[in-house]
Structure formats: structure tokens, C-alpha cells
N, C-alpha and C positions, 0 to 999 in steps of 0.2 A: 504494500500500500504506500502511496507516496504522498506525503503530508505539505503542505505549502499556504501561503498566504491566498488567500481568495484575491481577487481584483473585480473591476467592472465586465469584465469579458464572462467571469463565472455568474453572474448573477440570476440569469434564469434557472439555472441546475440547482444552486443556490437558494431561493427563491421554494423551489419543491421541498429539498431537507426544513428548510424554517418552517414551513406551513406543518410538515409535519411533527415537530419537533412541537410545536403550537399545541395539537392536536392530540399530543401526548399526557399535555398537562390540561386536556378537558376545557382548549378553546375550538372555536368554529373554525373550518376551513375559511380562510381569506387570503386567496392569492395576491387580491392585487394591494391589499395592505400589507403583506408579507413585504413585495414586491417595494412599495412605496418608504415602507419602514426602512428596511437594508442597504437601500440606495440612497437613504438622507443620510443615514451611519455614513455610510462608503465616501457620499463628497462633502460631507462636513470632517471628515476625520476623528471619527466620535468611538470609530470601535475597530479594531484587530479582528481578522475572522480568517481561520486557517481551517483548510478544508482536507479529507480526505479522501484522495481519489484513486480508483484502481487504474492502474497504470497500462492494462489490456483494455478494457470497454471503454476508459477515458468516462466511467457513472462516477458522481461522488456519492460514497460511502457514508460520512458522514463529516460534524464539522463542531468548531467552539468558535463561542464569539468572546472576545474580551474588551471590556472598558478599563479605560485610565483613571483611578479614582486616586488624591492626596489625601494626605496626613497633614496637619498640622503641626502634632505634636512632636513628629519623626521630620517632618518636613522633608517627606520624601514622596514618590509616589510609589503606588501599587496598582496591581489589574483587578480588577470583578472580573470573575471564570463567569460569564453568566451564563451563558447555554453550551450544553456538552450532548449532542446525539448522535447514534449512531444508528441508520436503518437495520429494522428488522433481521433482513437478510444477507447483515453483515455482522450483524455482533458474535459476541466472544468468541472472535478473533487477534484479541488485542489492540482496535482501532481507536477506542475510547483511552487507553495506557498512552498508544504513541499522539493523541492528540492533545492529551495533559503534558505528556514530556517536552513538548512543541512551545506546549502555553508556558512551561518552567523556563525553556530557553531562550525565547525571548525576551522574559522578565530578569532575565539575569544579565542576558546582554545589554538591554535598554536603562540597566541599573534600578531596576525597578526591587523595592522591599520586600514583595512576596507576592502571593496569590490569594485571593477570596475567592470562597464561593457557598453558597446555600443550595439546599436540597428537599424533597418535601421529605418529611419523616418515616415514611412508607417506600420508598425508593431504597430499600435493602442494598441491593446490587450496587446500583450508583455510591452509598456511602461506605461499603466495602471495599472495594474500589479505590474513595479517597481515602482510606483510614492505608491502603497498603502504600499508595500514592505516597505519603508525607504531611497528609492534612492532620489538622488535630483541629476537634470539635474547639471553638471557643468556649471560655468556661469565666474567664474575666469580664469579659462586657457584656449584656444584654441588649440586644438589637429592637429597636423599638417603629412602628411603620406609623406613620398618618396619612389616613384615605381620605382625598380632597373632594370628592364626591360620593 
């Protein structure tokens, strides 16, 4: 499998994994918001997205998006892992390991502090996964959200 940055040229292939990736987590199919979403990321410079693609059919298999989030306190930066999928009829193959270690190298090149990411609490597999990864549950902070609508 060959892992790489996505660009504008991948976007429609692209575009499919997010929708379903969407879908995973119990939203509606919307392509052309998938669509619309990805490519405001892509020319605003808002998010890293490294795709993986089989290197025979030229399908991508799957993908992670990453954002740039600071610290104040470290006054450093760090990425949000925020979406990690891998299609159906590619998993456990190790495609979700080499697209984490993707997300790791970058962040280490780019000097970045480390990696975040969350998960729904039912996603055994996925926290398995990170717990072999190098993640460690946070246990210092509590993460708090406010819904504006």
C-alpha cells in the first residue's frame, strides 16, 4: 500500500472514503458536502490529508485527515488525528498502523509536539489500535464541548 499526501487531483476518490467515513459514524450520505467540505480544507490550508492507495488499481484504500491545533502553554503546535478510515475491504491489513505512522512522521518533521485524537467509546478496534500505537488515554484534562445550536 502506498501512503502519500492527498492533493486537488485526488479529490473525487477522496470525496467517496469521507462520505463514507461520514457514514460510519451515523451521518447521511452527502457527497456534495463531503465534496464542498474537503476542498475548502485543501485551499484554505486548514488540514493535512494523507491517503492510502493500492499501488495496482490506483483505489484509495483508505485515509486520515489532520488539523494544526496550538498550545499556548507549550507554545508549540500539535495535529488533531481527526478522521482515521479504512474501507471495509481493506482492513486488517495494516493500513490504519501505516496511516498513523504517516501522521507520527510528519509531526515530527514539521516539529510539531505530538498527536491528538478522540474516538467514540464503542470503537474497541480503533482504541486498540491506539493504545498499541503510543497513544495514552488523557487522564489530566477533561475535555469539555459547547453546542452553538
Amino acid at each position: 500500500m502506498k501512503i502519500r499526501q492527498a492533493n486537488f487531483k485526488d479529490l473525487s476518490k477522496l470525496v467517496e472514503l469521507f462520505d463514507l467515513y461520514r457514514q460510519f459514524y451515523g451521518q447521511n450520505s452527502d457527497l456534495e458536502g463531503a465534496n464542498q467540505f474537503l476542498l475548502e480544507r485543501m485551499e484554505h490550508g486548514q488540514s493535512i490529508i494523507f491517503i492510502a492507495e493500492d499501488p495496482e488499481t490506483q483505489a484509495f484504500a483508505g485515509f486520515t485527515q489532520l488539523y494544526p491545533v496550538f498550545s499556548s502553554i507549550s507554545m508549540q503546535r500539535s495535529y488533531l488525528l481527526n478522521d482515521l478510515y479504512v474501507k471495509q475491504n481493506y482492513r486488517k491489513q495494516g493500513i490504519a498502523k501505516q496511516l498513523i505512522n504517516e501522521a507520527k512522521s510528519f509531526t515530527k518533521t514539521f516539529g510539531g509536539k505530538g498527536l491528538e485524537l478522540s474516538t467514540s467509546m464503542h470503537n474497541k478496534e480503533a482504541r486498540s489500535l491506539y493504545g498499541k500505537e503510543g497513544f495514552a488515554e488523557e487522564t489530566e484534562f477533561l475535555t469539555y464541548f459547547w453546542k452553538s445550536n
